[in-house]
N, C-alpha and C positions, 0 to 999 in steps of 0.2 A: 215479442217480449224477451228481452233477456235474461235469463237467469243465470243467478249469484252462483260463484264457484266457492265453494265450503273451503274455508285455510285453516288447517289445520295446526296448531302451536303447541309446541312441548315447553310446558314450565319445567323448572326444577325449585322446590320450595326450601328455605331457608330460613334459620331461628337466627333474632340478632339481639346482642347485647348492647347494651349504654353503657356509657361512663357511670352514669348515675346509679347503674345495678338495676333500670327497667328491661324488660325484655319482649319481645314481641316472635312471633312464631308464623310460620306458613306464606313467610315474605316469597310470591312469585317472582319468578328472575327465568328469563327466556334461557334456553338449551342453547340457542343459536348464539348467545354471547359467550358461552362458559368454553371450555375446553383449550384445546391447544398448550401451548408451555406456559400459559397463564394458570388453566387450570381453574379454583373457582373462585380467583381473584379479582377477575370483573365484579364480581356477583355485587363485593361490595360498592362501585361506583354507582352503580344503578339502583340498590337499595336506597345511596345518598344521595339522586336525583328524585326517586320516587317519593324519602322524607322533604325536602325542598316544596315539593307540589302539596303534598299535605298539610305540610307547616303553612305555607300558603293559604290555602285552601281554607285553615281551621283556625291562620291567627296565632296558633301556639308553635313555635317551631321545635323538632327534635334536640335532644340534643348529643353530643358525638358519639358514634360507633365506634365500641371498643372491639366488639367479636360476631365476623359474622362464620357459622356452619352450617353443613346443609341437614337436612332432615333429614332422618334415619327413617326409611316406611319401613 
């Protein structure tokens, strides 16, 4: 039998703001994109893939990200 090797993933969590003034909090976003002289300017691309799948998903779609930062723990 084979057994499953455990992968381990570091989020880093992120609050995002709307145009609209809604906001949403604890948006995961993998460690492995962030960094480098981007810094956590990925963060927002895959926020806006991860709304696309939801909107999807739910029929309503988001609407434009004005701010995203990361969570202060």
């Amino acid at each position: 039998m084979a057994m499953k090797r455990r992968t381990e993933s570091t989020f880093v969590l992120f609050d995002v703001t709307y145009e609209d003034g809604t906001q949403t909090s604890n948006r995961k976003v993998l460690t492995s994109v962030l960094g480098g002289l981007d810094g956590d300017e990925p963060a927002k691309a895959v926020i806006e893939a991860q709304d696309r799948e939801i909107g999807l998903a739910s029929g309503r779609p988001r609407g434009e990200i004005k701010s995203v930062s990361r969570k202060r723990v």
